[in-house]
N, CA, C and O atoms as a printed pandas DataFrame, in Angstrom:
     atom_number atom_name residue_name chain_id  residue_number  x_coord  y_coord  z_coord
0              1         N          UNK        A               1   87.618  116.098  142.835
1              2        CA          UNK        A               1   87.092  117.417  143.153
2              3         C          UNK        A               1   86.524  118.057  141.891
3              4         O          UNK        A               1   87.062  117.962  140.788
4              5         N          UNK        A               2   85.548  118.627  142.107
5              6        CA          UNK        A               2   84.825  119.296  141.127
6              7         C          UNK        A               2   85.688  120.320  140.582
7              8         O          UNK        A               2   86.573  120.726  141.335
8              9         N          UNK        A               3   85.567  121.065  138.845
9             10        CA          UNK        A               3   85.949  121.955  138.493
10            11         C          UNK        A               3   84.577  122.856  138.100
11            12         O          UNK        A               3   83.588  122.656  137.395
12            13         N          UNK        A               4   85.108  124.051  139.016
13            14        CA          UNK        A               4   83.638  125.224  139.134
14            15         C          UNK        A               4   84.527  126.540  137.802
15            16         O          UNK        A               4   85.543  127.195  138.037
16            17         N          UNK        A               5   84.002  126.547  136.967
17            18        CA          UNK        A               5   83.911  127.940  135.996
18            19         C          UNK        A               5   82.497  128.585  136.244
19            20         O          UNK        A               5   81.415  128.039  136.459
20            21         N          UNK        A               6   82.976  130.462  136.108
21            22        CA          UNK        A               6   82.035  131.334  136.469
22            23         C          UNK        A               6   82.586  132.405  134.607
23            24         O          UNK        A               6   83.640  132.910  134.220
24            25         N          UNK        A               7   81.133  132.272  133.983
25            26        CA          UNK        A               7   81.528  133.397  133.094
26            27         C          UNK        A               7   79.884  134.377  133.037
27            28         O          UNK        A               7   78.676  134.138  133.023
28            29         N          UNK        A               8   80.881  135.648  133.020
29            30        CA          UNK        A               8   79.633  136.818  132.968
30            31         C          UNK        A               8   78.595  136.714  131.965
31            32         O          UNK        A               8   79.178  136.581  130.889
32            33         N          UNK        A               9   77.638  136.710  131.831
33            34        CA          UNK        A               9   76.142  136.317  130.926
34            35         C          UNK        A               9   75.261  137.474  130.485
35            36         O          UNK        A               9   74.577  137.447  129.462
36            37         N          UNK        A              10   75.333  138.527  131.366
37            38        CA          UNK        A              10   74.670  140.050  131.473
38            39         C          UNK        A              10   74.984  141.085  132.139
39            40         O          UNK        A              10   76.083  141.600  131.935
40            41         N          UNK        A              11   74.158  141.590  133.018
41            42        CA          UNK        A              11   74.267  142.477  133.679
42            43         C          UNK        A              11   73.542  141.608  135.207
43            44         O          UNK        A              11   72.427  141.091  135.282
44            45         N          UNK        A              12   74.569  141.683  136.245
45            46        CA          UNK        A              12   74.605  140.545  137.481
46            47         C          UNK        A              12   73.768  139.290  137.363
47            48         O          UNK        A              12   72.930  138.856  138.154
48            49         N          UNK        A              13   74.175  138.800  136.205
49            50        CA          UNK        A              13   74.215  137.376  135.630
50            51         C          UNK        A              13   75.085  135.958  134.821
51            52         O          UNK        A              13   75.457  135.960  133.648
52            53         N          UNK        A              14   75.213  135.142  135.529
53            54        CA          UNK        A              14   76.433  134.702  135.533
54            55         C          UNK        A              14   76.179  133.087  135.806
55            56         O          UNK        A              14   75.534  132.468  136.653
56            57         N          UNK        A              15   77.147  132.639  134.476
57            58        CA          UNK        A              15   76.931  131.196  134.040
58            59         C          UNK        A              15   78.069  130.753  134.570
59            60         O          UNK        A              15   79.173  131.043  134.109
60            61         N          UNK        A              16   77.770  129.598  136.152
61            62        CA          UNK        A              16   78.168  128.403  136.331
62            63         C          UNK        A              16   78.011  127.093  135.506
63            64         O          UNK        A              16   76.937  126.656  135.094
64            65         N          UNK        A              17   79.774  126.283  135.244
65            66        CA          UNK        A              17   80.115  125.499  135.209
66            67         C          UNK        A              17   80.841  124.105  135.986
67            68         O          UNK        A              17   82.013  123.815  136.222
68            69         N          UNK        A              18   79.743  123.526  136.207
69            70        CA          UNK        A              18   80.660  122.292  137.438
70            71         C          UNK        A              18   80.600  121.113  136.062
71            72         O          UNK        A              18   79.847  120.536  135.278
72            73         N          UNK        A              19   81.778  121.263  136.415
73            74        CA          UNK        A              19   82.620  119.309  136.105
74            75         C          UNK        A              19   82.960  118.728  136.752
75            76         O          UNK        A              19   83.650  119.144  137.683
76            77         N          UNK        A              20   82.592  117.233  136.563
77            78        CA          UNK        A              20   82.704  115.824  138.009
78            79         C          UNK        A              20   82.381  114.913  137.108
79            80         O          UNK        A              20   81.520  115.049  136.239
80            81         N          UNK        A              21   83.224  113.742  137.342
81            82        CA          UNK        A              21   82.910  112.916  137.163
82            83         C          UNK        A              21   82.525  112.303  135.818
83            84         O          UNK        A              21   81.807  111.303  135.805
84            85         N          UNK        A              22   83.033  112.938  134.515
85            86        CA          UNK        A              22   82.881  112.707  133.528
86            87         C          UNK        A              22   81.745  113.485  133.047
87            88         O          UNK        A              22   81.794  113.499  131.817
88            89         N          UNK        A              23   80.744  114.139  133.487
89            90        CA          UNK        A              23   80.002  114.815  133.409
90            91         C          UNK        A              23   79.521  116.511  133.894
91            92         O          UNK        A              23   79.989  116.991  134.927
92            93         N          UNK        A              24   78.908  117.009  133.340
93            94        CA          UNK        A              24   79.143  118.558  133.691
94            95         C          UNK        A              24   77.637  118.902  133.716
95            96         O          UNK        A              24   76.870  118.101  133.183
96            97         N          UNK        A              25   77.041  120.261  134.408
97            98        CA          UNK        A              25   75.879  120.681  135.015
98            99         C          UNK        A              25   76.185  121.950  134.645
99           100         O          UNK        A              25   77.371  122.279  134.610
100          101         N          UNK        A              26   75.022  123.001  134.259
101          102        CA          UNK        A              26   75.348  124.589  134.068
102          103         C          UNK        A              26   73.839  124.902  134.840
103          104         O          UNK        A              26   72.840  124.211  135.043
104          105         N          UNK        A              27   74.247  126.409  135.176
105          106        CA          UNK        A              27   73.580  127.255  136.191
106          107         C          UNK        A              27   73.960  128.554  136.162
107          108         O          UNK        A              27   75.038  129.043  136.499
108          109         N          UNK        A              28   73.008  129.062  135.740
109          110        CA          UNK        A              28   72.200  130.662  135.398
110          111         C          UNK        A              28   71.833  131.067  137.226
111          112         O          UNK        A              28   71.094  130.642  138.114
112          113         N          UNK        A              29   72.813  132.077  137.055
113          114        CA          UNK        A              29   72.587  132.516  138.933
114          115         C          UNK        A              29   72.612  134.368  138.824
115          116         O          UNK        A              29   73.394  134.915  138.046
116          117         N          UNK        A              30   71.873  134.992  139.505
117          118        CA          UNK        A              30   72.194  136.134  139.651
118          119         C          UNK        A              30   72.753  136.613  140.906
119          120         O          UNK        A              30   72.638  136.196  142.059
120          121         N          UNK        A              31   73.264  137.402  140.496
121          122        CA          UNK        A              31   74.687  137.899  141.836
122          123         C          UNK        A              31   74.341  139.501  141.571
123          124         O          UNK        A              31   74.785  139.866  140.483
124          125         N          UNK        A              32   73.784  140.342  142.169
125          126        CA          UNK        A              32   73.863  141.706  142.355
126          127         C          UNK        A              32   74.684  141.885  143.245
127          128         O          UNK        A              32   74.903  141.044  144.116
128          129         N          UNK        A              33   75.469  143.394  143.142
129          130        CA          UNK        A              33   76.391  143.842  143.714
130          131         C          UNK        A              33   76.087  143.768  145.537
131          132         O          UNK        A              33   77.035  143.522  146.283
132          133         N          UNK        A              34   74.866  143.977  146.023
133          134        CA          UNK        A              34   74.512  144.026  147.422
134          135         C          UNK        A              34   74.616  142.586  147.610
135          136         O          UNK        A              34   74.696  142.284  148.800
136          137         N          UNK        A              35   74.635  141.751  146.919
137          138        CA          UNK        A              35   75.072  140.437  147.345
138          139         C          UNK        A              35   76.350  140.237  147.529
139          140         O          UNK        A              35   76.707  139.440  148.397
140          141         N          UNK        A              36   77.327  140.956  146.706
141          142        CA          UNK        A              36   78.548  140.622  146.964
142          143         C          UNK        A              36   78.733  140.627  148.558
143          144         O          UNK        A              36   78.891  139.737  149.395
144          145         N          UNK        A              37   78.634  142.156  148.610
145          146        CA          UNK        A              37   78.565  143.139  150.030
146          147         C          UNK        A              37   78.213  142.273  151.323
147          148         O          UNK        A              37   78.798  142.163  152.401
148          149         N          UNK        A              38   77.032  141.695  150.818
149          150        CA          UNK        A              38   76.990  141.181  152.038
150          151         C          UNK        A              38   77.707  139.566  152.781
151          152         O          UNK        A              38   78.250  139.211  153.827
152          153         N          UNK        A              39   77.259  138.938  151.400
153          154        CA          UNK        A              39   78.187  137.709  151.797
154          155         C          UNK        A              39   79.932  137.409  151.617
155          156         O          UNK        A              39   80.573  136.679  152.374
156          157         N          UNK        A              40   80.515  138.178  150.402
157          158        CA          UNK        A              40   81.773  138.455  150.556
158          159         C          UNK        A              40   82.323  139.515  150.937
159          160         O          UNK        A              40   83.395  139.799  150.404
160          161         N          UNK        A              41   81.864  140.260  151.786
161          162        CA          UNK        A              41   82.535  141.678  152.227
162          163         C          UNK        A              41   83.206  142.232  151.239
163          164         O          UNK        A              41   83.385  141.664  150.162
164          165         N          UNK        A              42   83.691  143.545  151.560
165          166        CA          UNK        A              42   84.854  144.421  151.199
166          167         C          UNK        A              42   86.214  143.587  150.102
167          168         O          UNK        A              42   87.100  142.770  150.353
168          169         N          UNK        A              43   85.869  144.158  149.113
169          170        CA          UNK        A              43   86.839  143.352  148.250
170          171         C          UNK        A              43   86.399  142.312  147.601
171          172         O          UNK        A              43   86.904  141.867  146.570
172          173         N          UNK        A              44   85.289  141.810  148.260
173          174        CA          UNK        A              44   84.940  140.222  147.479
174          175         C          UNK        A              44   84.467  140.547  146.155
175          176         O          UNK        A              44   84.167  141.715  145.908
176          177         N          UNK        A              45   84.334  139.366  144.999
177          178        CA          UNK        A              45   84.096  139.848  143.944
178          179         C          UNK        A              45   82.789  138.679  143.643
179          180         O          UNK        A              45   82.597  137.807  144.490
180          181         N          UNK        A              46   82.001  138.733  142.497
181          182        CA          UNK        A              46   80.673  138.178  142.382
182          183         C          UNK        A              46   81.358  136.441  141.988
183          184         O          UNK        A              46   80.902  135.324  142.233
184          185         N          UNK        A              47   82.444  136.830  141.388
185          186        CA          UNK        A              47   83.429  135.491  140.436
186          187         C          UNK        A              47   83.788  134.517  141.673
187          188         O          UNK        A              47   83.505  133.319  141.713
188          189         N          UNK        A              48   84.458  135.242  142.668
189          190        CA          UNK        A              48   85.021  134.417  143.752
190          191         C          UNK        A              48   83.979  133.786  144.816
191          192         O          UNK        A              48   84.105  132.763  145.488
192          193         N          UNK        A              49   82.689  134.900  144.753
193          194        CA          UNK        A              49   81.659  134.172  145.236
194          195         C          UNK        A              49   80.769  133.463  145.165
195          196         O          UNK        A              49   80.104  133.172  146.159
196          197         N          UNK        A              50   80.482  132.919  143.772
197          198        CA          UNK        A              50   80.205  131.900  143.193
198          199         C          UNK        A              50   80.611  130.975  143.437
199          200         O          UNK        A              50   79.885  130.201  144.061
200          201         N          UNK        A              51   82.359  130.438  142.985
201          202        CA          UNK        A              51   83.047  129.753  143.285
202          203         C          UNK        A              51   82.570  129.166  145.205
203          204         O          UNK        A              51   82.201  128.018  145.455
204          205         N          UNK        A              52   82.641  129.705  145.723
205          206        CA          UNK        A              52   82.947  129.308  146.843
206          207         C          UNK        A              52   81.358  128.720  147.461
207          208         O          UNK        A              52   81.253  127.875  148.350
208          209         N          UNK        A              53   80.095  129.453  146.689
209          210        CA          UNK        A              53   78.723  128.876  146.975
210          211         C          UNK        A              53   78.855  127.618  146.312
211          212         O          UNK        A              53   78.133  126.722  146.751
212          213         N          UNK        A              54   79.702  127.309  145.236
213          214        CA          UNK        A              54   79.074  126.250  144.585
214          215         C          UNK        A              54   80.024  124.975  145.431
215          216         O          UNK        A              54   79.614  123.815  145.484
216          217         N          UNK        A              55   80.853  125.257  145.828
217          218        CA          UNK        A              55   81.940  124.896  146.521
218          219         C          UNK        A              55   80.839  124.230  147.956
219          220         O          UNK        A              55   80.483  123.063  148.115
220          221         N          UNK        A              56   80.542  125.343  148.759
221          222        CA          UNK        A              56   79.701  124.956  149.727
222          223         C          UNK        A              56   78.430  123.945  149.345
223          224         O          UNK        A              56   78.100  122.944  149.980
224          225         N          UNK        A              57   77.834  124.447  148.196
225          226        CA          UNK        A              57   76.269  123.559  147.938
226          227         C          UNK        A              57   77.113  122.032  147.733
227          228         O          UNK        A              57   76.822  121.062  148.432
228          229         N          UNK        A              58   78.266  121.978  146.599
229          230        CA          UNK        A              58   78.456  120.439  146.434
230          231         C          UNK        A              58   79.098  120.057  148.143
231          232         O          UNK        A              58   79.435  118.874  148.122
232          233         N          UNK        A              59   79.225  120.358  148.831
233          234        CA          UNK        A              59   79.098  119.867  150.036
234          235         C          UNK        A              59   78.338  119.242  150.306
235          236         O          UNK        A              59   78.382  118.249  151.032
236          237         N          UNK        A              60   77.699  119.588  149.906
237          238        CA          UNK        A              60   75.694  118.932  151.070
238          239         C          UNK        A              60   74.857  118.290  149.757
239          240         O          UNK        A              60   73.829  117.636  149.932
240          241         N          UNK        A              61   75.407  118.547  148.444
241          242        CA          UNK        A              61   74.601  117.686  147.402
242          243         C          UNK        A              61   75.297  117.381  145.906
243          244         O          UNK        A              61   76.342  117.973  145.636
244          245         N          UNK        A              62   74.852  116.679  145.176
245          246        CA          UNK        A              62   75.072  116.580  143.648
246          247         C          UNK        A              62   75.174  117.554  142.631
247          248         O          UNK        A              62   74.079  118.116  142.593
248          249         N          UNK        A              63   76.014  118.091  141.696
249          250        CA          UNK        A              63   75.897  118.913  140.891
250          251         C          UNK        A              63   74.510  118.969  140.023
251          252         O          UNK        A              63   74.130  119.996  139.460
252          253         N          UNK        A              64   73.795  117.707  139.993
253          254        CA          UNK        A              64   72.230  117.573  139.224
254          255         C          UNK        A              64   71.795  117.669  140.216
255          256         O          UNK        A              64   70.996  116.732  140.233
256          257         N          UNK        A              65   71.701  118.328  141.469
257          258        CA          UNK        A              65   70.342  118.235  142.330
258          259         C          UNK        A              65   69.778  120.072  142.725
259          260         O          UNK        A              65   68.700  120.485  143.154
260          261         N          UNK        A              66   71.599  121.123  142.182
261          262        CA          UNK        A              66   71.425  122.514  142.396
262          263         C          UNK        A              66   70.339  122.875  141.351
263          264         O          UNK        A              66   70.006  122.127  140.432
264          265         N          UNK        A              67   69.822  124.109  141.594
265          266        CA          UNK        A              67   68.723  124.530  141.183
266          267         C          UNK        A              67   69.382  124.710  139.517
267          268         O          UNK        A              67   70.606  124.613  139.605
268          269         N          UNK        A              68   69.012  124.905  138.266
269          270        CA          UNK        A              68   69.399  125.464  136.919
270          271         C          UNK        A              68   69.649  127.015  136.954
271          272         O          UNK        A              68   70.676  127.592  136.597
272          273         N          UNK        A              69   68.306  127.663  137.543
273          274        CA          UNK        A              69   68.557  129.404  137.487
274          275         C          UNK        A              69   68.004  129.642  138.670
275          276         O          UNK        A              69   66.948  129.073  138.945
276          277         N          UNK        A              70   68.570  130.465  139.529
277          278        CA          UNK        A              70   68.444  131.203  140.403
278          279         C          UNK        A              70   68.886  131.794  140.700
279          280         O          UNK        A              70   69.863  131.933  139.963
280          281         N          UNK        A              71   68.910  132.790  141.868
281          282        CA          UNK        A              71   69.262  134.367  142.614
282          283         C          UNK        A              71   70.149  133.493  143.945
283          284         O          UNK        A              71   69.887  132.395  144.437
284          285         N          UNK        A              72   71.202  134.405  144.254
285          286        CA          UNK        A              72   72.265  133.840  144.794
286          287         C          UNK        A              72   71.572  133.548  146.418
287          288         O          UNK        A              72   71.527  132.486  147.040
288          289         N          UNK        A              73   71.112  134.801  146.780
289          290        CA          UNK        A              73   70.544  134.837  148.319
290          291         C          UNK        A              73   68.983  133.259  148.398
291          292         O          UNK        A              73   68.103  133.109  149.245
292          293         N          UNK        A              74   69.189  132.694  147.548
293          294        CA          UNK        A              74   67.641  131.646  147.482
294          295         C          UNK        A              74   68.864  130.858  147.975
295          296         O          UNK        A              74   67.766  130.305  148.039
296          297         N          UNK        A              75   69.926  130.241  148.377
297          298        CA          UNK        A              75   71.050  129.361  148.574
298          299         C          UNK        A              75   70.533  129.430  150.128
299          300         O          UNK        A              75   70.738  128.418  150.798
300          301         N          UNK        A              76   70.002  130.330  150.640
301          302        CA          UNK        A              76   69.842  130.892  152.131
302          303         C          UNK        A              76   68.980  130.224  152.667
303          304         O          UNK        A              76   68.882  129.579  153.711
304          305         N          UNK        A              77   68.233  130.502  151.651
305          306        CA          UNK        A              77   66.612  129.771  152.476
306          307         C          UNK        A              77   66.494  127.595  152.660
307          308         O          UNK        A              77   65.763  126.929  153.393
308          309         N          UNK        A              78   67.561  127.140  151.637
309          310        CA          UNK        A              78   67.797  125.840  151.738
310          311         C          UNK        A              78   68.588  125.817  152.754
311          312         O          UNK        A              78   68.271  125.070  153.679
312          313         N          UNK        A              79   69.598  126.473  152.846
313          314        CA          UNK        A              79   70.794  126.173  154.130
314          315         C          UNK        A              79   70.926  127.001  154.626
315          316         O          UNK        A              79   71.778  127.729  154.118
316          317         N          UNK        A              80   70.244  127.551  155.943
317          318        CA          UNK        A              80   70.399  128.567  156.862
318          319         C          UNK        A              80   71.875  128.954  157.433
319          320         O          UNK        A              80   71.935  129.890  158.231
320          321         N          UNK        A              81   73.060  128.278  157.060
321          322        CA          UNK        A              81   74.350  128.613  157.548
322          323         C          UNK        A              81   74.630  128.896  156.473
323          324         O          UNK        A              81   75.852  128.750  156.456
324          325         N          UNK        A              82   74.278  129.262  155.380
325          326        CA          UNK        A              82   74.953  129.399  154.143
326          327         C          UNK        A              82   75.886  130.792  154.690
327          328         O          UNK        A              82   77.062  130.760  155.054
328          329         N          UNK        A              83   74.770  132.287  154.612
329          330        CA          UNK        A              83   75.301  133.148  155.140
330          331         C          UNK        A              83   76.649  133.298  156.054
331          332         O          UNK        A              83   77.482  134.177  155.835
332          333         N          UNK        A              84   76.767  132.335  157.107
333          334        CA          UNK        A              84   78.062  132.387  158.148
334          335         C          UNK        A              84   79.167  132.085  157.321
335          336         O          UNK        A              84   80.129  132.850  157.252
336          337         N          UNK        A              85   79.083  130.732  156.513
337          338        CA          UNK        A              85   80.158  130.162  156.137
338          339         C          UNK        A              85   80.873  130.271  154.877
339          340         O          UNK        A              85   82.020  129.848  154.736
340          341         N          UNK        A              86   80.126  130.898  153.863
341          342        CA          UNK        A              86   80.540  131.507  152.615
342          343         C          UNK        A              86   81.427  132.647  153.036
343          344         O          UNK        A              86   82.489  132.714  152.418
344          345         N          UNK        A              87   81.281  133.260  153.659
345          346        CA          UNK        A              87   81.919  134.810  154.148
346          347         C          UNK        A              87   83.603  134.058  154.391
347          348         O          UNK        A              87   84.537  134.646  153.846
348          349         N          UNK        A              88   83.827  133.113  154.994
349          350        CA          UNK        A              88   84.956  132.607  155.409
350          351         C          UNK        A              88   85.366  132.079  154.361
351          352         O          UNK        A              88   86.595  132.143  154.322
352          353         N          UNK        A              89   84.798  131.432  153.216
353          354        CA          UNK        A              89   85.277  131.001  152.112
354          355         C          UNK        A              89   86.009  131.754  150.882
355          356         O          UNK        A              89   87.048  131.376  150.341
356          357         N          UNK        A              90   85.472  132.563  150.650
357          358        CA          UNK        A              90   85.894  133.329  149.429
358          359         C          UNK        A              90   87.195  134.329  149.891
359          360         O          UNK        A              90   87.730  135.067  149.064
């Protein structure tokens, strides 16, 4: 199983770490607060929701195949269930 680290980078910017397999991948993602809101509800935090996207993407692919930098809601437009099933995750 993969090890996912999330450390704060800016202002709703935030450096993923996946380790697997002897090897490791980093990813520059932005998480604004209306993102929390919507995909982790009430209480969710940007840290735990990371975790749990990156959690979902290595589902369906390789730690070298996620994008390097991107905006959290672009996860949406590759996997149209992203939205349903992250909410249950975090």
């Amino acid at each position: 199983m993969a090890e996912i680290t999330v450390a704060l980078r800016g202002e709703d910017r935030y450096l993923v770490t996946v380790k697997d397999g002897g090897s490791e991948s980093e990813h520059e993602v932005t998480v604004t607060p209306e993102d929390v809101a919507r995909y982790a509800g009430a209480g969710g935090s940007a840290e735990k929701l990371l975790v749990a996207s990156f959690e979902f993407l290595l589902e369906r692919e390789p730690k070298e195949s996620i994008l390097g930098r991107f905006e959290l809601p672009v996860i949406e437009r590759y996997f149209p269930e992203y939205a349903g099933r992250v909410r249950g995750m975090v």
